[in-house]
N, C-alpha and C positions, 0 to 999 in steps of 0.2 A: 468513568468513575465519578458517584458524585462527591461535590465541593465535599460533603462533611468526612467521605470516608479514606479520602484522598491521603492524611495524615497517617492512619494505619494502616493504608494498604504501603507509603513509602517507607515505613519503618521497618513495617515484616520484610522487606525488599532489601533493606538496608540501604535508602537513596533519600535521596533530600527530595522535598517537595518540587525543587528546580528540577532535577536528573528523572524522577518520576512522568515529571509531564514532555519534557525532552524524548522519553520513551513511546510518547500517546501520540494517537492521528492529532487530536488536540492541538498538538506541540507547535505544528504547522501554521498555526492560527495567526493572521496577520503576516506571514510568509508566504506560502501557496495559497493562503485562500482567507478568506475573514468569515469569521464563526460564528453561529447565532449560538445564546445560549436561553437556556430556561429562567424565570423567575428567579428561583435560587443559584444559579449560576453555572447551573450542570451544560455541558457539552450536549449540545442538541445536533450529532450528526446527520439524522436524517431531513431536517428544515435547514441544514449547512447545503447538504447538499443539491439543494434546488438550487442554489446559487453559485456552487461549487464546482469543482473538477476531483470527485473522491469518490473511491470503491466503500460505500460504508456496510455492507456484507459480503466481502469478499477481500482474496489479497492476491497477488503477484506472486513469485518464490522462486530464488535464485536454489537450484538441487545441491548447486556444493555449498553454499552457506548455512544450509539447514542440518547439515551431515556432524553425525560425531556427538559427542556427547555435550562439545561446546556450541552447537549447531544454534542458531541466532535468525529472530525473521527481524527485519529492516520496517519502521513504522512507515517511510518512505516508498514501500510497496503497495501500499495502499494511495498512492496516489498515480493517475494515470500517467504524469511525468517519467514514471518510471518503466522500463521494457527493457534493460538490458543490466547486469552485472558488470562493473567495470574491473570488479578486483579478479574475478574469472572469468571474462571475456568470454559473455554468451547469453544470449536471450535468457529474460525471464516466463521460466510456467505460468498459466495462469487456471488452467485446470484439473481437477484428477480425473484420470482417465480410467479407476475404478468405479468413483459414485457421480460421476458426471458432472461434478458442482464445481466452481471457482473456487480456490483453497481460503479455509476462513468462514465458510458460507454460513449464514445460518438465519431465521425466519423468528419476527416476535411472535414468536404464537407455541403459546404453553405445551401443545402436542407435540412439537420436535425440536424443544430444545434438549439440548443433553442433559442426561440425569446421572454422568459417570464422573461427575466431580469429584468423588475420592481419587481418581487417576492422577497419577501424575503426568503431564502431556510432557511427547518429545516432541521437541522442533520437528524430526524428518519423518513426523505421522501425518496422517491428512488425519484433521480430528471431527473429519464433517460427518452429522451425527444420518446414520444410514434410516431409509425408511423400509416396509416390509413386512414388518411385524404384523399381531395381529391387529385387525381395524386399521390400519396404517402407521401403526406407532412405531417409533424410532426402534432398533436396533442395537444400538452401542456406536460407536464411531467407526469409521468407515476402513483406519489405520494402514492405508496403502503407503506403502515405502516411496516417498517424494525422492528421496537419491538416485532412484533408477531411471528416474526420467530424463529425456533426453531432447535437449533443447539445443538450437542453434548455436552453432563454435563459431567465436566474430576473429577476425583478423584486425593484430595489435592497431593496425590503421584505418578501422573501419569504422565509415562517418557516422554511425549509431555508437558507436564507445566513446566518441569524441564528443558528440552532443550529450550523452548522457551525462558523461564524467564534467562537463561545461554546469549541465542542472544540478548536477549532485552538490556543487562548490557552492551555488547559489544556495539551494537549502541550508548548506550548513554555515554559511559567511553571512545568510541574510540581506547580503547585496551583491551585485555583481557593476563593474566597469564596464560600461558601453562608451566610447567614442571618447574616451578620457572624465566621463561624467560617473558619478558614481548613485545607481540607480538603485532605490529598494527594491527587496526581492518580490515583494506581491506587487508593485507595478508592474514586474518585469516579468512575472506570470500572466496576468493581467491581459498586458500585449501579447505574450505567445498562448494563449487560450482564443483572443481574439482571430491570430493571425492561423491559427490549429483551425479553427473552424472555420473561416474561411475556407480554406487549400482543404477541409472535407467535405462541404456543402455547395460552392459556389464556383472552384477552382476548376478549369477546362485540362485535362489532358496534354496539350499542347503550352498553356500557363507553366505547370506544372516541371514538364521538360526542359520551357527555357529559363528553367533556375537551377537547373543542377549542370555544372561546368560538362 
């Protein structure tokens, strides 16, 4: 959203300019990642993301959190930290398996962006805008039912809910306690992006094994 509209998109919202950006990948800024932004001061996600760890056309989706008429996506799924649902223990979606796309998905380019903005969107829709039409033009959105999906059930003690719900505190505390030291959260990504891609690019198999007890 840019700087200038920022004000009246948190009004119509009813949130403060704080609560607004708390809601935005934005939010994350100098947390999980440091942000580049434009001359005027707009959120430049796709030159973030050269330097980043963010899905900036796509998202993650817990099926029961999006469910209901209170149904809610997490700004937080947009970050690859995330893979599992701690309040319902169970992996997170990351695709629809009607239009094939990542949920969220969508392309700058004037031909398939959605033109159903009179819609009111529900969280447990996929709103990825379908292709097909004639000459290739969009469709309408895609509206596959995200509740029906069926994702991995984790066990209350399972070391993916333990580590997630570990990241989750971090994003929302802004630091986390290592070793009695009290570290910021974007160092503390920082290291685990470095120590992430290690153990996916360089890491032996045998490495690998003897770190997990």
């Amino acid at each position: 959203i840019e700087p200038v509209r920022k004000d009246v998109v948190a009004h119509t919202l009813r949130l403060t300019p704080d609560e607004l950006a708390a809601r935005l990948l934005e939010g994350f800024d100098g947390i999980a990642f440091d942000a580049v932004r434009s001359t005027d001061g707009t959120f430049d996600a796709h030159r973030t993301r050269m330097g980043a760890w963010i899905y900036v056309s796509g998202s993650h989706a817990c099926p029961d959190c999006v469910a209901g008429t209170e149904g809610y996506w997490r700004a937080a799924w947009k970050l690859p930290w995330s893979a599992a649902c701690v309040k319902h223990r169970r992996m997170l979606a990351s695709d629809c398996p009607a239009c094939g796309s990542r949920f969220a998905s969508w392309r700058r380019d004037r031909q398939v962006q959605p033109v159903y903005g009179y819609m009111v969107p529900e969280a447990g829709r996929c709103l990825n805008a379908r292709g097909g039409g004639t000459r290739g033009h969009r469709t309408g959105p895609c509206d596959h039912d995200i509740t029906t999906l069926d994702t991995l059930q984790l066990d209350p003690s399972s070391p993916v809910l333990q580590a997630q719900a570990w990241v989750d505190v971090v994003l929302e505390a802004r630091h986390v306690i290592i070793a009695g030291e009290c570290v910021p959260a974007i160092q503390f990504f920082r290291i685990l992006r470095g120590f992430s891609a290690l153990m996916l690019y360089a890491a032996t198999p045998k490495e690998i094994i003897d770190l997990v007890p």
